[in-house]
C-alpha positions as semicolon CSV with decimal commas, in nm:
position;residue;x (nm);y (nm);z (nm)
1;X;-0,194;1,008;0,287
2;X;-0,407;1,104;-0,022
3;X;-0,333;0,954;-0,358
4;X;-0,171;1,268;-0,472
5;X;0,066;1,285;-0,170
6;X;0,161;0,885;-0,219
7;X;0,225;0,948;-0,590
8;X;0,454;1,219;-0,523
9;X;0,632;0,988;-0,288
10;X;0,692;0,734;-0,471
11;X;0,795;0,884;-0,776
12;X;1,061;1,071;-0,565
13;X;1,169;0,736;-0,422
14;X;1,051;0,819;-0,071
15;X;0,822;0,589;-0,031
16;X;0,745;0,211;-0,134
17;X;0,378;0,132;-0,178
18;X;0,260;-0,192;-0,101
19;X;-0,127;-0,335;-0,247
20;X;-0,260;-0,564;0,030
21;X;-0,541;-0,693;-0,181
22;X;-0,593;-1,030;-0,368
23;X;-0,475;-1,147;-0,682
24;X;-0,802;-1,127;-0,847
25;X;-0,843;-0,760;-0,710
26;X;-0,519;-0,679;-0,818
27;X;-0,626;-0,761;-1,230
28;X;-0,807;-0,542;-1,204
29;X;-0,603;-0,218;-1,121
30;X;-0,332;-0,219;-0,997
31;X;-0,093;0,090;-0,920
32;X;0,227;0,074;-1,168
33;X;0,549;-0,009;-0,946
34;X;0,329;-0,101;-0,636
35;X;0,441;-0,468;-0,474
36;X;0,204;-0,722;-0,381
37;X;0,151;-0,893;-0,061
38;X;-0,149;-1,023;0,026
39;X;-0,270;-0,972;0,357
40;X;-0,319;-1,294;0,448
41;X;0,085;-1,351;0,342
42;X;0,217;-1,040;0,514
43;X;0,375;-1,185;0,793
44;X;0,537;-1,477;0,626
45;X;0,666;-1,215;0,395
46;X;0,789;-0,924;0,654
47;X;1,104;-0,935;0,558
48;X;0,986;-0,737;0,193
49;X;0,834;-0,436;0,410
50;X;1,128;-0,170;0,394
51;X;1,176;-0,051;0,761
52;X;1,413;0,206;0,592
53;X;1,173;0,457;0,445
54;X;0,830;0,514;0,380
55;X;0,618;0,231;0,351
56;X;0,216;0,341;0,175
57;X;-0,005;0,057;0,212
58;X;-0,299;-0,014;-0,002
59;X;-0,619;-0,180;-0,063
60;X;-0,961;-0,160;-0,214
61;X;-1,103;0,136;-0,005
62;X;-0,858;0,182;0,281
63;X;-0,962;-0,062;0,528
64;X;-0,769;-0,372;0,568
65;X;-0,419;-0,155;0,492
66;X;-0,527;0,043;0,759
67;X;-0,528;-0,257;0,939
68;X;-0,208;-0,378;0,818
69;X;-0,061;-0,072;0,951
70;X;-0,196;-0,104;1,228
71;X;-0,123;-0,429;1,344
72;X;0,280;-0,410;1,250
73;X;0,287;-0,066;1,450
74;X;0,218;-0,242;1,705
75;X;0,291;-0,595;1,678
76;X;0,572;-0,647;1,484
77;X;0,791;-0,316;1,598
78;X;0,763;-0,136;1,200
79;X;0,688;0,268;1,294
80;X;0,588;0,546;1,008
81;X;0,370;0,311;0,833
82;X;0,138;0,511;0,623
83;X;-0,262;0,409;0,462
84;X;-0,348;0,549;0,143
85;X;-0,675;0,708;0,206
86;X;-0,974;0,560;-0,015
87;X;-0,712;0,299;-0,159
88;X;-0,697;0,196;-0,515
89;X;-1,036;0,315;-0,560
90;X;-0,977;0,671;-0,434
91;X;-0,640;0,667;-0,672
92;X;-0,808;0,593;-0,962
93;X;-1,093;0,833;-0,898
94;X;-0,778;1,105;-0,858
95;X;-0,684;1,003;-1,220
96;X;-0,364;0,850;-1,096
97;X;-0,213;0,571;-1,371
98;X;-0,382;0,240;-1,318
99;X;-0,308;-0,103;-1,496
100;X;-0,492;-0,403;-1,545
């Protein structure tokens, strides 16, 4: 999903996004209303992951939330799981609100 498209989203309340990265990454932009959960906490914190709408999950560039969706696609039964494309980086470049 592009930044534009997840934007949309979530503003409409159709989709949650969730950032995937570090704490440290995360002072340094974050996307307003986005929750964190680290990717190393993910599974200890499942039960957060909405498996009632859209869930967008992000990162720095796109490639551990691909991961993420990845893996709880198909280990952990969670279907319609979405990556931002280009992550937080790719958001930012699209002008979308950031915060520190």
């Amino acid at each position: 999903m592009t930044p534009g498209q997840a934007k949309g989203a979530a503003d409409a309340g159709d989709a949650v996004i969730i950032d995937v990265r570090e704490a440290d990454e995360l002072a340094q932009a974050a996307i307003p209303g986005a929750i964190h959960i680290p990717m190393g906490d993910l599974l200890d914190r499942l039960a957060e992951v909405p498996r009632d709408r859209t869930v967008i999950f992000t990162c720095h560039s796109g490639g551990r939330s691909e991961t993420v969706c990845r893996y709880l696609e198909e280990n952990e039964g969670f279907a319609g799981l979405v990556n931002l494309e280009g992550g937080i980086v790719a958001w930012a470049q699209a002008g979308l609100p950031v915060s520190p």
